[in-house]
VOBA-1610 file (N, C-alpha, C; in pm, whole numbers, padded with zeros to 5 digits, always signed):
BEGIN
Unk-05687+00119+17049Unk-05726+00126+16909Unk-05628+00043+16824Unk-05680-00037+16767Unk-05601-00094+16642Unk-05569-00041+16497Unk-05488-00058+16492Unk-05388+00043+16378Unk-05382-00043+16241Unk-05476-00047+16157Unk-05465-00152+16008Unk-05369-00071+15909Unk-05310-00163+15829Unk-05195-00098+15717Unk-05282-00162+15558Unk-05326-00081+15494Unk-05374-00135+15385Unk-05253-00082+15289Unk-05270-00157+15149Unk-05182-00182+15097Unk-05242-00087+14935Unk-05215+00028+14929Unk-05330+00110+14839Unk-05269+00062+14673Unk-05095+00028+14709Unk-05049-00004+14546Unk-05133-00127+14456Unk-05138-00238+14588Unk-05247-00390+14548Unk-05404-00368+14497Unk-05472-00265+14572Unk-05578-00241+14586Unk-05632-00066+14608Unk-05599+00001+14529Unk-05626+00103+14509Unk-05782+00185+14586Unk-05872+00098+14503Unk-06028+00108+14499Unk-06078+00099+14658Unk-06049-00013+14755Unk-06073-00043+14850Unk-06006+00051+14952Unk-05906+00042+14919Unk-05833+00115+15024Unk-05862+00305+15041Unk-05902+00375+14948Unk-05973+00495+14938Unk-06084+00477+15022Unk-06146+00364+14931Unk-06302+00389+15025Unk-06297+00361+15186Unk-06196+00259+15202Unk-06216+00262+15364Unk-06109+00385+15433Unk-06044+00448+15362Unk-06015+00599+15444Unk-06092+00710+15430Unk-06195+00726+15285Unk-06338+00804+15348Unk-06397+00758+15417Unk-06454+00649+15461Unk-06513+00556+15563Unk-06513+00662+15704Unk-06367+00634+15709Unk-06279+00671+15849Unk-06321+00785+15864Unk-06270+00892+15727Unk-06235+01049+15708Unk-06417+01112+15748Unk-06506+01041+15712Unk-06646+01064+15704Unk-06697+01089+15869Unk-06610+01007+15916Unk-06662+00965+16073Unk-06590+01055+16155Unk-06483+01174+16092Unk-06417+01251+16167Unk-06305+01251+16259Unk-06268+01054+16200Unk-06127+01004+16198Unk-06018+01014+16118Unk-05925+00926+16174Unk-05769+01012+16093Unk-05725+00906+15997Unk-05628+00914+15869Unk-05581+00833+15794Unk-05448+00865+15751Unk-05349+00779+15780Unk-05175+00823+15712Unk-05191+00784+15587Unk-05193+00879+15501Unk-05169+00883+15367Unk-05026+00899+15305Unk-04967+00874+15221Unk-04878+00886+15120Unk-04887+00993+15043Unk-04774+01159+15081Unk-04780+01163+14996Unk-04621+01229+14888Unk-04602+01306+14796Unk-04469+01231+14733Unk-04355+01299+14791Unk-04419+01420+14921Unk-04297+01435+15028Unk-04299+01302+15142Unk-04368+01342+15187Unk-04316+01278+15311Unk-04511+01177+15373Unk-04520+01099+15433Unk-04668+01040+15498Unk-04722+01110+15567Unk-04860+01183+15531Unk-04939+01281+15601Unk-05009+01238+15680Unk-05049+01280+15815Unk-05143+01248+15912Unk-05321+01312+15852Unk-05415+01293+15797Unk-05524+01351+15720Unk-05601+01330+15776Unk-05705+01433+15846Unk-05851+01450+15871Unk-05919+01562+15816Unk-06035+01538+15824Unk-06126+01656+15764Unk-06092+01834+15836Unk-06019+01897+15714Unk-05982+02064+15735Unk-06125+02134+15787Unk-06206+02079+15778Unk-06312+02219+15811Unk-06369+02162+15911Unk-06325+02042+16036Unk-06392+01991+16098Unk-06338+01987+16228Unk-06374+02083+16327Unk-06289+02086+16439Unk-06250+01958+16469Unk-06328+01901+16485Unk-06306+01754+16593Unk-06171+01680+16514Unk-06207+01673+16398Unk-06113+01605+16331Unk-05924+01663+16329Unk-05962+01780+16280Unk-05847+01881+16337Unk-05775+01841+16479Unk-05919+01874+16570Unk-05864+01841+16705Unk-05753+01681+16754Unk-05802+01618+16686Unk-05770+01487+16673Unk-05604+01472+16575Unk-05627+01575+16533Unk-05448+01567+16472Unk-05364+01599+16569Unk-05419+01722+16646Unk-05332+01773+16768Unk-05303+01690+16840Unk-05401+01579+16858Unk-05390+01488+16992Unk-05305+01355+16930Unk-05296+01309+16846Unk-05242+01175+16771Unk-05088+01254+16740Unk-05073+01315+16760Unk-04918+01393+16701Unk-04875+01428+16842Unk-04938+01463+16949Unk-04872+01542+17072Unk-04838+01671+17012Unk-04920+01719+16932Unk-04852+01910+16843Unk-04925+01963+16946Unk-04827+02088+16986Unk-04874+02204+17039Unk-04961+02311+16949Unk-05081+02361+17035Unk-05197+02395+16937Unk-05100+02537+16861Unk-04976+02567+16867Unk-04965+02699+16831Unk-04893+02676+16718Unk-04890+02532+16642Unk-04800+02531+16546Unk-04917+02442+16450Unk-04900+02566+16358Unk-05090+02547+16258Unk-05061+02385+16129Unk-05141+02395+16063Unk-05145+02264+15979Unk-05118+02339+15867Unk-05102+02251+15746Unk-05129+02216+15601Unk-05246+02197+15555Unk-05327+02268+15472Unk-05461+02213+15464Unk-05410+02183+15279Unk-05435+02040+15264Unk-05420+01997+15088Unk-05599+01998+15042Unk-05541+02045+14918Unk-05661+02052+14814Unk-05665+02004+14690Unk-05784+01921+14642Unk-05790+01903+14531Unk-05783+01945+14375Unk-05855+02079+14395Unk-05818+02159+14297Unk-05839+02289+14351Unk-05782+02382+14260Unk-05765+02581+14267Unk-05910+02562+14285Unk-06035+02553+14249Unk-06147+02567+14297Unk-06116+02581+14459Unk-06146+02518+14514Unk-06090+02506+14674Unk-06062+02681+14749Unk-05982+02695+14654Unk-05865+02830+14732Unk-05985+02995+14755Unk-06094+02990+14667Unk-06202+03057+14657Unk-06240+03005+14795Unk-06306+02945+14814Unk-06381+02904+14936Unk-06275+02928+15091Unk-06139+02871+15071Unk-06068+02875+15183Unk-06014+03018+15223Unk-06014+03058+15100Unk-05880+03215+15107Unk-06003+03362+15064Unk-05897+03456+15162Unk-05966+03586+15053Unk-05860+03644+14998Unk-05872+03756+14904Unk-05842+03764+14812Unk-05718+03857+14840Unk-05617+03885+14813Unk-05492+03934+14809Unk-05471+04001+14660Unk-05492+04114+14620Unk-05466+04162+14484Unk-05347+04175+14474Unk-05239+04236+14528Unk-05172+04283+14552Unk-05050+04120+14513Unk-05034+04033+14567Unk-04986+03935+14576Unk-05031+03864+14471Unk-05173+03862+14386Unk-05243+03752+14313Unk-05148+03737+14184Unk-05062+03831+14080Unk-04946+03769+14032Unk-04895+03665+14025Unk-04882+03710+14125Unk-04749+03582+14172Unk-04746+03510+14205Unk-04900+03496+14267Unk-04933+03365+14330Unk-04961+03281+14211Unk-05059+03353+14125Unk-05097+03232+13992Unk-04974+03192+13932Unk-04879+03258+13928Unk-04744+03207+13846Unk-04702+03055+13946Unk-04700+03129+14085Unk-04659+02999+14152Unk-04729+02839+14135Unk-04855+02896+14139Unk-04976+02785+14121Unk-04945+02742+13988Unk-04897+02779+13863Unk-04942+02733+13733Unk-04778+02684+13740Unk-04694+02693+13782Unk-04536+02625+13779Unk-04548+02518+13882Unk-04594+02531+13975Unk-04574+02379+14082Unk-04694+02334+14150Unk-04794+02358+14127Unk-04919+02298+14153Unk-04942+02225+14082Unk-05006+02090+14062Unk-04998+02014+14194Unk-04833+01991+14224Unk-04808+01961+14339Unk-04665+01923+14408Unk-04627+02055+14552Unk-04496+01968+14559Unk-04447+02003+14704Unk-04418+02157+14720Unk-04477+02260+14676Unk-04526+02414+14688Unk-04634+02415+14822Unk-04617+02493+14912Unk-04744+02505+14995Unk-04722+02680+15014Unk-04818+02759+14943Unk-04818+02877+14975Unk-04887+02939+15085Unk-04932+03057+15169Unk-04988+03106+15281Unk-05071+03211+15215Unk-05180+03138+15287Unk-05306+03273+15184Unk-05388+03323+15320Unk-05423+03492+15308Unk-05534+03535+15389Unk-05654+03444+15411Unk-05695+03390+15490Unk-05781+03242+15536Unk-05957+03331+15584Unk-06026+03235+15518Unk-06206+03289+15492Unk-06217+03215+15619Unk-06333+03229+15638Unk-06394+03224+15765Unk-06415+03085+15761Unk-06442+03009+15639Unk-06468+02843+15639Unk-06358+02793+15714Unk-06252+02845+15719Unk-06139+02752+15817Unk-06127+02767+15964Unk-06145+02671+16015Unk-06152+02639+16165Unk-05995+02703+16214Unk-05977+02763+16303Unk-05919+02869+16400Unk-05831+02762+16423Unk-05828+02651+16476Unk-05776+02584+16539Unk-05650+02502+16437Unk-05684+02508+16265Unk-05620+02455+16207Unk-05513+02570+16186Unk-05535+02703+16238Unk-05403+02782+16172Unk-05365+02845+16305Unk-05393+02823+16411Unk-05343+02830+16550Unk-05379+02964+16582Unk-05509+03005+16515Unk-05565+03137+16606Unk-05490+03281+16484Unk-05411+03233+16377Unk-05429+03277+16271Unk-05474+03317+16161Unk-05464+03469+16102Unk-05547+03510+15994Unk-05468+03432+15843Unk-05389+03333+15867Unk-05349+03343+15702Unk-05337+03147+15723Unk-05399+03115+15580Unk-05408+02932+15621Unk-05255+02879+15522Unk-05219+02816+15520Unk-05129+02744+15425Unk-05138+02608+15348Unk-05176+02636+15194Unk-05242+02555+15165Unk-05181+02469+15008Unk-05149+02364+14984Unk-05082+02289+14882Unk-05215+02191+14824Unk-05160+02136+14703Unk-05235+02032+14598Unk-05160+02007+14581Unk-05131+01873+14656Unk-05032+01733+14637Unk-05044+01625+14537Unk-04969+01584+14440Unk-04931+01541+14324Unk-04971+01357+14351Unk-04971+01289+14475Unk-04957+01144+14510Unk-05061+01113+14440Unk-05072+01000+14374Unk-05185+00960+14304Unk-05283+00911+14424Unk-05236+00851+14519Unk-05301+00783+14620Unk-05373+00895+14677Unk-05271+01042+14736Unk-05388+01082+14793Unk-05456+01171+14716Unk-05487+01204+14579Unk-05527+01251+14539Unk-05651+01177+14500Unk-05669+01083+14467Unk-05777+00916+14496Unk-05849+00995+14591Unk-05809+00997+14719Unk-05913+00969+14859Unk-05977+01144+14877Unk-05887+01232+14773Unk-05920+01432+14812Unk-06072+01401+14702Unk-06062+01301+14628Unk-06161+01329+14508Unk-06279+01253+14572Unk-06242+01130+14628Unk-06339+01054+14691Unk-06418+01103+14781Unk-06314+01176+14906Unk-06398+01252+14989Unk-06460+01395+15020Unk-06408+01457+14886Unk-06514+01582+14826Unk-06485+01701+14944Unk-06373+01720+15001Unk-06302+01823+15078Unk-06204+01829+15102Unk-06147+01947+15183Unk-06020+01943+15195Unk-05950+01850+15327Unk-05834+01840+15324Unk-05794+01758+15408Unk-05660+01841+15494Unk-05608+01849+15625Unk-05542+01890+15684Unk-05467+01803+15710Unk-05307+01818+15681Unk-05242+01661+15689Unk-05106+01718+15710Unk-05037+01722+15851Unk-04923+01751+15898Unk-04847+01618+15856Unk-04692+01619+15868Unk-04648+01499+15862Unk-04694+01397+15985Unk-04651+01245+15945Unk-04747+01152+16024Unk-04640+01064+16136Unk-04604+01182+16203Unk-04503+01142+16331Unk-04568+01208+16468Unk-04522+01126+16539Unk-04518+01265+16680Unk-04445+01348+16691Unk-04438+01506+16735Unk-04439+01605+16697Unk-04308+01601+16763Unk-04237+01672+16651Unk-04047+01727+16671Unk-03976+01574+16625Unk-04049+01509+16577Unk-03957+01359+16545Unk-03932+01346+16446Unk-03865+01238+16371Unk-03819+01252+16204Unk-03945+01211+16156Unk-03982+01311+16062Unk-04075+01248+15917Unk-04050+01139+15916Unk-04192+01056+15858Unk-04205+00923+15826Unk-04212+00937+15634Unk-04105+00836+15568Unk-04099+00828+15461Unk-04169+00705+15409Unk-04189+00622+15487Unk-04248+00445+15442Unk-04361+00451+15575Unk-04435+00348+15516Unk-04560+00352+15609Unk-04543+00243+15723Unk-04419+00207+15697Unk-04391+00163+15840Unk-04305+00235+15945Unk-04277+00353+15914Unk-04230+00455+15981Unk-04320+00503+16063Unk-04434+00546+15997Unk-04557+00583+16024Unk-04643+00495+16170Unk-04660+00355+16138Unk-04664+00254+16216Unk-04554+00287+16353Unk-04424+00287+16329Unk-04354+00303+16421Unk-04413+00419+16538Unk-04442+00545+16485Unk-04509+00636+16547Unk-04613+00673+16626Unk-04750+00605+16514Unk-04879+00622+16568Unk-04919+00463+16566Unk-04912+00377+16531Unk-04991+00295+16614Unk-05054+00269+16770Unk-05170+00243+16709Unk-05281+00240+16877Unk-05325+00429+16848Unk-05258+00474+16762Unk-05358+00618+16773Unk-05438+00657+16691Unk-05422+00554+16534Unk-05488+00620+16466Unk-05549+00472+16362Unk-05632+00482+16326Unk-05726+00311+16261Unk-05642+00299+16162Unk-05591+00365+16044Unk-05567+00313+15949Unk-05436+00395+15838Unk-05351+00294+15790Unk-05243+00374+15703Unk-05264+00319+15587Unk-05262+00413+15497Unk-05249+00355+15329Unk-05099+00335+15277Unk-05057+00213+15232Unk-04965+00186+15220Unk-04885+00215+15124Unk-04813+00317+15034Unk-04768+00335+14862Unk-04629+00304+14910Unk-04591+00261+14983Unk-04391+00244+14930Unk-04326+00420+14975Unk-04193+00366+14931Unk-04136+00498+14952Unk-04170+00615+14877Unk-04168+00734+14979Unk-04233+00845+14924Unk-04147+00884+14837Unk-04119+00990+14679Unk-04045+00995+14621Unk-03931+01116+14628Unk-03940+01237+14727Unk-03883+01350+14752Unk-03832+01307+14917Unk-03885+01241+14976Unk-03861+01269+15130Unk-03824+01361+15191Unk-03853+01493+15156Unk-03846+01602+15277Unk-04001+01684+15244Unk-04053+01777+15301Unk-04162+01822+15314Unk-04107+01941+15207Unk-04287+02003+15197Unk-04317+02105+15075Unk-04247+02226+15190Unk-04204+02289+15074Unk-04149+02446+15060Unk-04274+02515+15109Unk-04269+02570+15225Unk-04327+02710+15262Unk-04324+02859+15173Unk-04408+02922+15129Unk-04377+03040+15130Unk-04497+03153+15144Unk-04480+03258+15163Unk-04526+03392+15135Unk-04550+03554+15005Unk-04640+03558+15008Unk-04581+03637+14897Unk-04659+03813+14928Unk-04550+03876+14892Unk-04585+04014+14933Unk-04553+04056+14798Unk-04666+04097+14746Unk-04653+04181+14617Unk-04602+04129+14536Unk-04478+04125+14475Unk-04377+04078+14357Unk-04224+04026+14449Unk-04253+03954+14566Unk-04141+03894+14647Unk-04167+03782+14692Unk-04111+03696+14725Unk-04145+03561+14752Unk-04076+03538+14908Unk-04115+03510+14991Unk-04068+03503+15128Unk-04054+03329+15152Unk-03884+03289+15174Unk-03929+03142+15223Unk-03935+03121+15380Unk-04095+03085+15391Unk-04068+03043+15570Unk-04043+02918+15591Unk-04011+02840+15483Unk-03967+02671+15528Unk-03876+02658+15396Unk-03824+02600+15391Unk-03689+02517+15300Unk-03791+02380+15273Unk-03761+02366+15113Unk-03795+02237+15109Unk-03789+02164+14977Unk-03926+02104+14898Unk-03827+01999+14804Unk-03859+02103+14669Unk-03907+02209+14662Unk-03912+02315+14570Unk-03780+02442+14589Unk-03687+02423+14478Unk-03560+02492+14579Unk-03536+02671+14545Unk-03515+02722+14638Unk-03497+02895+14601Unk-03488+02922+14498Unk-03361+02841+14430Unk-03349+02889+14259Unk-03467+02863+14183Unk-03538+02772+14160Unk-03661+02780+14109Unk-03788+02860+14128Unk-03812+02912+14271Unk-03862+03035+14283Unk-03845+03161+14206Unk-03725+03145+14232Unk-03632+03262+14182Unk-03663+03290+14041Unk-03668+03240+13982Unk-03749+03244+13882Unk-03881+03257+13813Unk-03938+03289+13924Unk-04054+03354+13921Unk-04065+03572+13970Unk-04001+03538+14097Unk-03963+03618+14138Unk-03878+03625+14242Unk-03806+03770+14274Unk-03732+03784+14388Unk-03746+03677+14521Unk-03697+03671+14587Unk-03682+03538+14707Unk-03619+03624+14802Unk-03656+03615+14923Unk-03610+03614+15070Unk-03649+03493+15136Unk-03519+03473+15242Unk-03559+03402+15343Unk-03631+03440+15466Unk-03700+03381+15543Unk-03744+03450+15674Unk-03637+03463+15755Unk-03619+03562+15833Unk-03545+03573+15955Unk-03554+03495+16080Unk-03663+03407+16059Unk-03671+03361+16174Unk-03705+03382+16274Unk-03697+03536+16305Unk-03738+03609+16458Unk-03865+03608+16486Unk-03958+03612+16383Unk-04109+03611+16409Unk-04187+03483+16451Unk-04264+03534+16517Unk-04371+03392+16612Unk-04389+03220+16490Unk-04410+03131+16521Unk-04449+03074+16418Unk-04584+03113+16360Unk-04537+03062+16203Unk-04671+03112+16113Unk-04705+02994+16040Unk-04593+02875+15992Unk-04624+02762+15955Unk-04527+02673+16003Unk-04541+02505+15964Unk-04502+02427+16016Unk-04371+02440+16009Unk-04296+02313+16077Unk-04112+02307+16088Unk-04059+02392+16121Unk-04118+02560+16188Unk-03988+02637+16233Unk-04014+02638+16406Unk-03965+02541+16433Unk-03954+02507+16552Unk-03848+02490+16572Unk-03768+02592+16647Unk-03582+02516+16653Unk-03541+02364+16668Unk-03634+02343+16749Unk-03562+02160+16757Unk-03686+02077+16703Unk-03655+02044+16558Unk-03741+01936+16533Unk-03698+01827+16433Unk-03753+01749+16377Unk-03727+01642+16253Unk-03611+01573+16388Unk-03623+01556+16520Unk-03508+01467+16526Unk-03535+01351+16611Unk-03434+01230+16544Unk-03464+01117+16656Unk-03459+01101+16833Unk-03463+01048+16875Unk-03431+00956+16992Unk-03302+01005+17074Unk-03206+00930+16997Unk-03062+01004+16992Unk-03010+01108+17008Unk-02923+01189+17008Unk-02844+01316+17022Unk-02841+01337+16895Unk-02850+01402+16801Unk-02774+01423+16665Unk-02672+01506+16646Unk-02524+01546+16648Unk-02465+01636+16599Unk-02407+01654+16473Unk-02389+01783+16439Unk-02280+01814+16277Unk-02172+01725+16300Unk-02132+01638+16220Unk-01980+01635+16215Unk-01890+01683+16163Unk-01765+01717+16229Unk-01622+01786+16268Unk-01547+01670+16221Unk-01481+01650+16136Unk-01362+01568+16135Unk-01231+01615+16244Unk-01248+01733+16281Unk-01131+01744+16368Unk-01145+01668+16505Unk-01296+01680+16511Unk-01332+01616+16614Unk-01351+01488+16649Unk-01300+01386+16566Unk-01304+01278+16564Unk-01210+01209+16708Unk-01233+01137+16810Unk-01126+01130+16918Unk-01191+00963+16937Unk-01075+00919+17063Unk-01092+00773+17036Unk-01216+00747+17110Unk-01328+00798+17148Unk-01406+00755+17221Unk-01533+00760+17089Unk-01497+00802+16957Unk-01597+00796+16852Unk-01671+00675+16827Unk-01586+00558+16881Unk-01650+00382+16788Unk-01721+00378+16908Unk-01852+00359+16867Unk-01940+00364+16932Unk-02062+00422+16931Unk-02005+00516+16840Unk-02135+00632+16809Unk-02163+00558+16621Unk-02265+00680+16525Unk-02348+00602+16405Unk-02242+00810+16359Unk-02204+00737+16234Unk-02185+00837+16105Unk-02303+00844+16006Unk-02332+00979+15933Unk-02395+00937+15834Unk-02319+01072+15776Unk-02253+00998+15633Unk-02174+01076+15598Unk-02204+01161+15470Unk-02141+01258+15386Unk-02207+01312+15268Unk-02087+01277+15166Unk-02112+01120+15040Unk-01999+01107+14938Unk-01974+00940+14972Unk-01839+00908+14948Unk-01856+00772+14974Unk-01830+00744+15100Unk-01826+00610+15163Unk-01849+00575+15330Unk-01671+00565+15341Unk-01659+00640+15447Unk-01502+00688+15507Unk-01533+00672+15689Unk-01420+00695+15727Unk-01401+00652+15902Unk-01458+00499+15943Unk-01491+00428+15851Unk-01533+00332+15920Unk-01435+00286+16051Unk-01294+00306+16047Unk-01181+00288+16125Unk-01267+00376+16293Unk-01334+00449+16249Unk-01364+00560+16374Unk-01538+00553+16470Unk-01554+00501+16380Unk-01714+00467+16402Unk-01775+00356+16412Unk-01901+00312+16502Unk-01925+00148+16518Unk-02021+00154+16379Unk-02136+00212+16321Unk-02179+00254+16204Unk-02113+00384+16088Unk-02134+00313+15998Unk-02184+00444+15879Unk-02225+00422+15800Unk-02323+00510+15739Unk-02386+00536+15618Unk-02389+00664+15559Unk-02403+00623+15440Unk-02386+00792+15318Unk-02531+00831+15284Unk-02555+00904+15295Unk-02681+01024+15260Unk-02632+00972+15090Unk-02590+01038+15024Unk-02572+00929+14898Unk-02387+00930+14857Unk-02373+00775+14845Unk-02187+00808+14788Unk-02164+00882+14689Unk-02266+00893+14583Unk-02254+00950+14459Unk-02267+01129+14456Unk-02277+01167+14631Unk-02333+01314+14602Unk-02449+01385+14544Unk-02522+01287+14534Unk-02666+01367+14478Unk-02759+01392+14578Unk-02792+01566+14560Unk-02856+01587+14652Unk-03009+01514+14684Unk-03067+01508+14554Unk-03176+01369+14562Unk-03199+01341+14627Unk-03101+01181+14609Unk-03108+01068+14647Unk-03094+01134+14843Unk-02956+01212+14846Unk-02960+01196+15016Unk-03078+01295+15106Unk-03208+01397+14999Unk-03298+01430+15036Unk-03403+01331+15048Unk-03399+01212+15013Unk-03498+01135+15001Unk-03444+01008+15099Unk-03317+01000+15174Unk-03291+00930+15231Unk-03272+00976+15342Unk-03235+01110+15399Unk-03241+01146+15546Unk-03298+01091+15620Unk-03421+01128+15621Unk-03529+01067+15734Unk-03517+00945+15781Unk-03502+00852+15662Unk-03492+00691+15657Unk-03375+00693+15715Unk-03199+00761+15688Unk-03137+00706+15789Unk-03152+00731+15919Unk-03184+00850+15972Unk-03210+00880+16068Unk-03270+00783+16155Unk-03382+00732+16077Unk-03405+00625+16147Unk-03392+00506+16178Unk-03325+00471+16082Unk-03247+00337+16096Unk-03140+00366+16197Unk-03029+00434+16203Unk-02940+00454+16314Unk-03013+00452+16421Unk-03084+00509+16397Unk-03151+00550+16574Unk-03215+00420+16638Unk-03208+00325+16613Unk-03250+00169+16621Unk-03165+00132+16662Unk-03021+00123+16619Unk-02901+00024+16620Unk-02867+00078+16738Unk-02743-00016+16817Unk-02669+00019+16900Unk-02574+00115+16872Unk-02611+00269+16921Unk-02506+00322+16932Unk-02582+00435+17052Unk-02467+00501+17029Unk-02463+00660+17161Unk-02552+00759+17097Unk-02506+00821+16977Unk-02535+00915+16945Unk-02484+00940+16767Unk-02589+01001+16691Unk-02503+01061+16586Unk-02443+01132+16495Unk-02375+01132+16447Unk-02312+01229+16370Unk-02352+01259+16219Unk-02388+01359+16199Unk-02412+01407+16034Unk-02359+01499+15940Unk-02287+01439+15854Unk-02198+01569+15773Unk-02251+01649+15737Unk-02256+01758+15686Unk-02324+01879+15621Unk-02303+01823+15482Unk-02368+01899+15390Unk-02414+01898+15223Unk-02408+01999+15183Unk-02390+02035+15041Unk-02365+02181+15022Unk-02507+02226+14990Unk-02493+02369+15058Unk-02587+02431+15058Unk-02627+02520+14930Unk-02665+02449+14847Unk-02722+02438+14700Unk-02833+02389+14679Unk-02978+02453+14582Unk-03080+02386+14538Unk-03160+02276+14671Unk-03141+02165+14630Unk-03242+02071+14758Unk-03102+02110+14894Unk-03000+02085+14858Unk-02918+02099+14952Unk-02958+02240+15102Unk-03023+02325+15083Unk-03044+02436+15169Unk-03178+02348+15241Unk-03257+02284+15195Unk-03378+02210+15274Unk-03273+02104+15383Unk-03177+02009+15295Unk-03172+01977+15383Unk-03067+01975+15452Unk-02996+02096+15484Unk-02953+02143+15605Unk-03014+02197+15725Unk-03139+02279+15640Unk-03220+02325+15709Unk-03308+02228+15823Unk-03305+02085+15771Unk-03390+01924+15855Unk-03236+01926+15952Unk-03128+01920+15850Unk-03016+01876+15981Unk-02998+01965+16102Unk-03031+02076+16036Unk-02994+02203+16164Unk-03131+02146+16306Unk-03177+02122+16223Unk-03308+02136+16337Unk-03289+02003+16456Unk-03234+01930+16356Unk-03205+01781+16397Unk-03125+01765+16480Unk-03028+01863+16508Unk-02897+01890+16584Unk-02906+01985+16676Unk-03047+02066+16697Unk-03063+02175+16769Unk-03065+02148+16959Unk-03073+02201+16996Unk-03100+02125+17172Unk-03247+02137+17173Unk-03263+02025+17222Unk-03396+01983+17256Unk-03489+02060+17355Unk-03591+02178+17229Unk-03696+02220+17322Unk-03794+02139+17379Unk-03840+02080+17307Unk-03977+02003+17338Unk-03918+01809+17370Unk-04014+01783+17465Unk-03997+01636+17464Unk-04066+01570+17345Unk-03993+01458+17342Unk-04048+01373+17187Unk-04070+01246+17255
//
């Protein structure tokens, strides 16, 4: 299969219509959106679904994202939760559209296969102008995991994307860099509590402000994407870096550091997540270094921690995973 890159910033108009084209036929399209490049086929369409599983290498037990155009949508997909509905509209009317993806009791319209044999779907209205173009064009919802093979770093540029799936999937829409680069915030809501099952570019404290916040424990089966102990990681080895641990066999290996660029004396690379310390900029650049190191000549690499503040808890939460031992082959 040949893999086309259209260019949606040049040509807006064209480039929609030939990913309903695709989306119509129960094929797949990498979309843009302002987390991270989504893999998108038709949510209510097994085959299409099926076809995410297979273009990603995802194991069927780790469910999708289904994005929607508008709160209309959530009637048809979800039933009804009184108990929770509070809090949910607060959530919806503060970060909808954007990188929010909440977990709702799932109607019978959703295919089994998109929530891995689960009663509850997880479902966001993404802010990208681009893909919000192709949700209006093609008059349903769309199921759109990130657009890598499965346990690998998010793709932030659509040539990341390319790097990944080419030969698996016809076509990528092209917008430039995504503007958050880490994926939407997971959550749950029980009554007047907010449960986070993913870390992401919506941060606790801002929840928090809606209502109470817990984190998940973790101990329970998966229920949505990224809690897979070993995932988001390259090629490479990734570990935390230890400055104590610095020894002479380091030059050779890739730094990516948190503040301005230091050890160069110790390391054959480095780069800063950002010199200036903003959690931002180095949430929106992870992925991208990740992958750039993981190209160059080296062994293996090293990643400082960030403080675990606001975006900062997401992305420790990408580094932890990134550094985990490798369950799954990538």
């Amino acid at each position: 299969m040949n893999t086309s890159i259209l260019d949606a910033r040049t040509d807006l108009p064209n480039s929609v219509a030939a990913a309903v084209e695709i989306l119509n036929r129960n094929d797949l399209v990498a979309l843009p959106t302002e987390t991270v490049y989504g893999l998108a086929g038709d949510a209510l369409q097994p085959e299409a679904v099926a076809k995410i599983f297979e273009a990603k290498e995802r194991p069927s037990f780790d469910p999708l994202i289904i994005h929607v155009e508008n709160k209309e949508w959530l009637a048809k997909l979800t039933r009804s939760s009184e108990k929770a509905r509070p809090v949910v509209e607060m959530l919806i009317e503060r970060f909808w559209p954007g990188p929010l993806t909440i977990l709702f009791p799932k109607s019978d319209l959703v295919p089994d296969l998109v929530t891995a044999g689960l009663e509850q779907v997880a479902i966001r209205m993404p802010r990208h102008p681009v893909f919000i173009e192709v949700l209006r064009a093609f008059r349903r919802p769309l199921a759109a995991p990130s657009a890598n093979r499965f346990g690998r770093v998010s793709p932030t540029r659509a040539e990341h994307v390319f790097d990944e799936l080419a030969g698996r999937i016809p076509l990528i829409l092209d917008a430039g860099q995504t503007a958050l680069g880490l994926e939407s915030t997971i959550v749950r809501v029980h009554e007047d509590e907010i449960e986070i099952l993913r870390q992401g570019a919506v941060s606790e404290e801002l929840l928090a402000e809606i209502a109470p916040t817990k984190e998940s424990d973790g101990l329970q089966k998966i229920v949505v994407p990224g809690q897979t102990a070993s995932h988001y990681a390259p090629d490479k080895l990734v570990h935390l870096f230890e400055p104590d641990a610095i020894g002479p066999n380091s030059y050779g290996d890739a730094l990516i550091c948190w503040g301005p660029i230091r050890h160069e004396e110790d390391f054959s690379i480095v780069r800063s997540l950002s010199e200036t310390r903003d959690l931002r900029v180095a949430a929106q650049r992870l992925f991208s270094l990740l992958r750039e190191v993981d190209r160059l000549n080296v062994r293996q690499i090293f990643i400082e921690a960030v403080p675990e503040i606001g975006l900062g808890k997401a992305i420790m939460n990408r580094i932890r995973r990134a550094t985990a031992p490798r369950v799954f082959s990538t």
